[in-house]
C-alpha positions as CSV (number, residue, x, y, z in Angstrom):
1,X,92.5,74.8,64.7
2,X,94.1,78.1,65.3
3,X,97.8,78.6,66.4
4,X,98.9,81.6,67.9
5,X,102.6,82.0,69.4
6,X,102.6,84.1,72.6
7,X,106.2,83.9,73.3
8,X,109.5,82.6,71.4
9,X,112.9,82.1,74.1
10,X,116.5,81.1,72.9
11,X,117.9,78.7,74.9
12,X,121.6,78.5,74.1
13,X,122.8,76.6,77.1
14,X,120.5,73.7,75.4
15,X,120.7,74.5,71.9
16,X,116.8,74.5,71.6
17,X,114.1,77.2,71.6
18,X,110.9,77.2,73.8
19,X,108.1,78.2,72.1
20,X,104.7,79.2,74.4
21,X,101.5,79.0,72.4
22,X,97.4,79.5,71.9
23,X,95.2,76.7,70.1
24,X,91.9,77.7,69.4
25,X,89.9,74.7,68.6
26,X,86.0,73.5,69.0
27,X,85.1,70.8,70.9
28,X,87.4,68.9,73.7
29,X,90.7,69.8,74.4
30,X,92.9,68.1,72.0
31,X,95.6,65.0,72.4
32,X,99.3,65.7,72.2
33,X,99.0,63.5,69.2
34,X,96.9,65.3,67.6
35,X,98.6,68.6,67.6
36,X,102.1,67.6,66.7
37,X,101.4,67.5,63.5
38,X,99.1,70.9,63.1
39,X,102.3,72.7,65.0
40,X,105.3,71.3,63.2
41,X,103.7,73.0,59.9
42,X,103.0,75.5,61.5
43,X,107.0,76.1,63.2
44,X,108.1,74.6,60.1
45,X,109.7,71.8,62.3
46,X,109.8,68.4,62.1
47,X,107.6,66.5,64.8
48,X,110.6,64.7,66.2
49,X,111.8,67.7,67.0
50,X,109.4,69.1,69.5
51,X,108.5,68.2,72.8
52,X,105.2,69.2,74.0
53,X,105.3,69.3,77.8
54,X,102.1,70.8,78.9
55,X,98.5,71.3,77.9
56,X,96.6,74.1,79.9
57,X,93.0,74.2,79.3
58,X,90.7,77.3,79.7
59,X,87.6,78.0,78.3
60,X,87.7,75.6,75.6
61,X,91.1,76.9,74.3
62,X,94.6,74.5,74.8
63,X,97.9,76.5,75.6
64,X,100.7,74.6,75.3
């Protein structure tokens, strides 16, 4: 699985940042579940930190 970040945003009014990013994976698209793991090493976050809203498929890649 590859992670890619296509856009980082501050968001002081919240005290959070929102991250947009690229998965490159094989096979079907996968489970929120199933990435918070692969992106909290990869943001060096813990996974009860992040909040994944969306999951936009296309052409067998997920962006989140």
């Amino acid at each position: 699985m590859e992670i890619n970040i296509l856009s980082e945003k501050d968001n002081p009014l919240l005290n959070r940042k929102e991250i947009l990013v690229r998965i490159a994976h094989g096979g079907a698209t996968p489970q929120f579940k199933a990435l918070l793991p692969e992106l909290s090493k990869h943001l060096k976050a813990s996974e009860d930190t992040l909040i994944l809203q969306k999951i936009f498929t296309r052409r067998g890649e997920a962006v989140c």
